[in-house]
N, C-alpha and C positions, 0 to 999 in steps of 0.2 A: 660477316655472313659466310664466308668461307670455311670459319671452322664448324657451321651448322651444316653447311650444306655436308662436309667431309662428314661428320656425328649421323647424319642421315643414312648416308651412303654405306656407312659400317653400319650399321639396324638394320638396312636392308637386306645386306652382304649374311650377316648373321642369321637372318630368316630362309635364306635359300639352302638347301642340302641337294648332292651330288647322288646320286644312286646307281652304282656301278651295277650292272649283271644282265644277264639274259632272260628276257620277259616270260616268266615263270609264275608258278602256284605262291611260292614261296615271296618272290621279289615284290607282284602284287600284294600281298599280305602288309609286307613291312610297308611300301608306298603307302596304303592306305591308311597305317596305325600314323606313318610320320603327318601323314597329309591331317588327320585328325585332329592331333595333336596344334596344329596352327601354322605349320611349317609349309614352304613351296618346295615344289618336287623334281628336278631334273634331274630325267631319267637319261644316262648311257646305256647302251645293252651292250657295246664293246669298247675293248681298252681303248681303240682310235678315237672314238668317241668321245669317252672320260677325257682323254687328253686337251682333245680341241675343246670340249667343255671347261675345262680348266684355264685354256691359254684365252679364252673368249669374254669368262666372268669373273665373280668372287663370291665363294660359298663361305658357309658359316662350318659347315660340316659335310666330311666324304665317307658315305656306306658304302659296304663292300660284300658281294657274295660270294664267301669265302669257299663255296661247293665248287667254284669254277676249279681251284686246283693247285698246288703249292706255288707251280710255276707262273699262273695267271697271278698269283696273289703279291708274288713278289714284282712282278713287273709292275703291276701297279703301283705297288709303295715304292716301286724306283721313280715313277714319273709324275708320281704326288709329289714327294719329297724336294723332287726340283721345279715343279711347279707351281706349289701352292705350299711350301715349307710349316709354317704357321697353322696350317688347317687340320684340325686331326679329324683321324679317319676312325669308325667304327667297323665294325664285321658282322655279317649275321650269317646261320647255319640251321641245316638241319641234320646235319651230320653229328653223331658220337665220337669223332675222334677227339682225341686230345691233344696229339702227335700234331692237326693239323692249327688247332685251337694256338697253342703255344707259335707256330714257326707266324701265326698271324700277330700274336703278341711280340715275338722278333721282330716285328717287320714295322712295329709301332704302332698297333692299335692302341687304341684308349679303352676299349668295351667289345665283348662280344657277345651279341643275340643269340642265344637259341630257340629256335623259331619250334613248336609257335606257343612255345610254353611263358617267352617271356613278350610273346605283341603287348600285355596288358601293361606293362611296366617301360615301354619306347621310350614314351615322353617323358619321364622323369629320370629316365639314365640317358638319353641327351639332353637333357637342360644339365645334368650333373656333368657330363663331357666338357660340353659347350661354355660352362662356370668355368671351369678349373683348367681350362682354354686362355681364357680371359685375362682369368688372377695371370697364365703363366706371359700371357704377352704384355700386361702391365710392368711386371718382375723385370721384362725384357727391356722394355722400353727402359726403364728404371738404372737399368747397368748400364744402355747404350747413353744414358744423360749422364752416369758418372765417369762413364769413358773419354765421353765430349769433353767435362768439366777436366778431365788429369791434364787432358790434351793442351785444352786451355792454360789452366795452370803451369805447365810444364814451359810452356812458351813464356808464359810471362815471369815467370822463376826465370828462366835466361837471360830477360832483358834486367829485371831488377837486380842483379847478379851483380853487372857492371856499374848500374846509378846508385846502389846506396850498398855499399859496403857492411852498414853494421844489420843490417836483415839476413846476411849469408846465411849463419848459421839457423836460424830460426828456419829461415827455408830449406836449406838441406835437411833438416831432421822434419819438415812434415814432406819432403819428396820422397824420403826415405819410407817413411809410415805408407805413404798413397803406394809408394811401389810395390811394398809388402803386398797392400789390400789386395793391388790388384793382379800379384802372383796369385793369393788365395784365391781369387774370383776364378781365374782359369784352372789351377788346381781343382778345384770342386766341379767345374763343368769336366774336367779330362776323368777325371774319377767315375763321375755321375756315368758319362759317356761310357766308360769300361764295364763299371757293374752292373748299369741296365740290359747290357747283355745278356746278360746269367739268370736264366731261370730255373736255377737247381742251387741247394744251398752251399753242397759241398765245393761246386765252381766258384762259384759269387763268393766263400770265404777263401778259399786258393790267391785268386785274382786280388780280392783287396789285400791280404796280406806283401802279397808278394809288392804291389802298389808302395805301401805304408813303410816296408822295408827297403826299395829304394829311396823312401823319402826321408826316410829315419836312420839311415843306416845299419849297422847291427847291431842287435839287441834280440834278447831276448823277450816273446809275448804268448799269451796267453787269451785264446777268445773261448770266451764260455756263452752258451747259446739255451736260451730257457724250455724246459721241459715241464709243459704242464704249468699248472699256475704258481706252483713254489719252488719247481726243482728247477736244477743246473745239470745240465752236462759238456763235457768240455767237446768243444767244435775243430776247433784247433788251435796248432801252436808251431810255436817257431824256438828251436833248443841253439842258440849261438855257443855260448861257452858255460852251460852246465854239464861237467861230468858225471860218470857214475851210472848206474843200472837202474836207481830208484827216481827217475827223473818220472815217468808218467804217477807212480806213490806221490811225488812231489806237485804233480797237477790235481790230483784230483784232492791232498787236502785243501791244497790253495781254494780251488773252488769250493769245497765246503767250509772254509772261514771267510770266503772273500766277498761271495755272491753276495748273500743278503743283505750286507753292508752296501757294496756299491752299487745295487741297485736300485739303493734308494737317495743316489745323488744322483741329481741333473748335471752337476759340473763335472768340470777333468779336478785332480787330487792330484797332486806330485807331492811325492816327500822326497826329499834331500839323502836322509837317513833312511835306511833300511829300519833299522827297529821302531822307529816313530811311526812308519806302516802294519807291524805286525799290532803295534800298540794297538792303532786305530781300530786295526777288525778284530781285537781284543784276543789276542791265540800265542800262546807260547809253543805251538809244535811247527812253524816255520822258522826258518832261519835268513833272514836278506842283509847280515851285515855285509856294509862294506857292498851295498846297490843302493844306486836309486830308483824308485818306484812310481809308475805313472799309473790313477786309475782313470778308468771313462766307461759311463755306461753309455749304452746306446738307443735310445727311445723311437719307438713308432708312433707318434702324440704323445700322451701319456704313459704308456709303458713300456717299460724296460725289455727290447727284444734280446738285446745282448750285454755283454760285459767286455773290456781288455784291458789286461794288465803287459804293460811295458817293463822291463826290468834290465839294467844291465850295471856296470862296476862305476864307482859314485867318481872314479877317474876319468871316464869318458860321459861326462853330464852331457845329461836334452838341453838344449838350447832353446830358446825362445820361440824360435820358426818351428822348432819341431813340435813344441808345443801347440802351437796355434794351428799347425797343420793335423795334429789330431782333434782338438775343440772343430775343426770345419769340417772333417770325414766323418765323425762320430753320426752326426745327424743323419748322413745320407746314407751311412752303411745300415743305420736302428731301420731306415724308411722303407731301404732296398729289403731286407728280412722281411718287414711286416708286408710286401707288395706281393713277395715269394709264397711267403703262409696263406694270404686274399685266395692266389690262383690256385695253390694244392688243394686248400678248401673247397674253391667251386669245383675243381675238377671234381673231389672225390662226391659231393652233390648231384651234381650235371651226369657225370659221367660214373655210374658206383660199377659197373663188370669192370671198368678197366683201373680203379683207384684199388680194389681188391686185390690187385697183382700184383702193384705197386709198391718199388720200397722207394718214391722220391721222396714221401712224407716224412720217414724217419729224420726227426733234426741230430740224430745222438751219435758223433760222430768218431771224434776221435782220431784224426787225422793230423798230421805232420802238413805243414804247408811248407 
């Protein structure tokens, strides 16, 4: 009965929503679409409020009136975050800025309303919130059960250690493996952590290269970033030990033999040989003797947001970890692109005087990370 009554207690929890703001035109409006929609409504009209509301119950969801003001918004999401960590918060507005739209997406919204163009669509962009809430606290749950399990395991690899002797080796090479995993597991969160910061692309490709090359070491890469539905342009790169003045000639044939081919592999591709790469994307006007070659596209779902090509002397080979450390970045770097393109989109929708001014949208970059 306990774990019906706890199952209840979450349905409940998940049916009640937070409503930050001061009792306004606008705040009534959304009250009423959420309250329509089938949701219960507790309302704060100030932060102290929110607070004790939070320390008092447990919401499924926390709205926020983002008009209060950069500073009101961040305090908020300072005293959400330690108080209800789990709980995501949405924003609503009736304001055009963008400037302010984004420092709320900084601050870890999930959604932002603009009022009152989007009251008709409330309840379907919080059930989509409140889902994808859900799946991530399952995920959580999920990690904190194989954490429990290493932990476990780890203890009793100690004891077996000493009672049976010919299991040693069998068990050091799966503590070995669990160790791995669970370096990757924190790597992907520290990563994820870094790049969800970045709401511009040219940062967000700075940040993870620089990420990737202390994990990699040096090497030389190349990230190409999709323009349009077939083209490539090169985003950035990273020049370790290519000499010579024709290195950017050298980037942009790359990308014109390289793109279409690998963007249509879901896997990483490492060749050993240099020439057995140029084989592949079938081109005799590059030269990688005497490198090895890593490819990995990067996908948003199904499509390819990006490409990198890793390259460096076949005398200092990728190892295994480094390997795997890009098959685990790859996804969340394709994810973090396609979350960047969502938001310039709507911006330039939502807001078109100030998307018209704008050079964030330009993916074509061209930079040196």
């Amino acid at each position: 009965m306990e774990g019906v009554d706890t199952m209840k207690s979450f349905e409940q929890s998940q049916n009640k929503i937070l409503l930050i703001g001061e009792a306004n035109e606008q705040t009534t409006a959304i009250r009423a679409s959420i309250e329509v929609a089938g949701y219960s409504v507790v309302h704060a009209g100030t932060i102290k409020a929110g607070e004790i509301a939070l320390e008092q119950g447990v919401y499924g969801l926390i709205v926020v009136d983002c008009d209060t003001g950069n500073s009101v918004v961040e305090s908020i999401a300072e005293f959400t975050s330690l108080l209800s960590p789990q709980t995501p918060t949405v924003g609503f507005t009736t304001s055009r800025s963008q400037t302010l739209v984004m420092n709320m997406m900084r601050n870890g919204a999930s959604d932002i309303f603009c009022l009152p163009r989007d009251l008709g669509a409330v309840k379907e962009r919080i059930e989509l919130v409140m889902s994808k809430n859900s799946i991530a606290r399952l995920a959580t749950k999920k990690n904190d059960k194989i954490r429990r399990l290493y932990e476990e395991i780890n203890l009793a690899h100690g004891a077996a250690v000493e009672e049976i002797e010919s299991l040693t080796h069998t068990l050091a090479s799966g503590q070995c493996d669990q160790d791995q995993k669970m370096r990757l597991v924190a790597m992907a969160a520290e990563f994820r952590t870094l790049v969800s910061q970045e709401l511009e692309v040219e940062s967000m490709l700075r940040t993870s290269l620089e990420y990737l090359l202390h994990r990699l070491g040096p090497t030389n890469a190349a990230v190409y970033i999709r323009e349009g539905e077939v083209g490539w342009g090169i985003g950035a790169y990273i020049n370790y030990d290519q000499q010579g003045e024709n290195y950017s000639e050298f980037l942009q044939t790359l990308g014109e033999q390289a793109c279409a081919t690998v963007s249509q592999e879901k896997s990483l591709r490492v060749f050993t040989d240099g020439s057995s790469f140029t084989n592949w994307i079938d081109t005799d006007e590059l030269d990688f003797e005497g490198n090895e070659v890593i490819t990995i596209g990067c996908f948003d779902g199904e499509k390819c947001m990006s490409i990198i090509v890793f390259f460096r002397s076949d005398s200092k080979r990728f190892d295994d970890e480094a390997l795997k450390i890009v098959e685990t970045i790859s996804p969340l770097f394709g994810a973090q692109l396609g979350s960047i393109l969502k938001i310039h989109r709507r911006a330039e929708t939502t807001w078109p005087s100030e998307s018209m001014d704008s050079e964030d949208d330009d993916w074509s970059f061209g930079n040196a990370a």
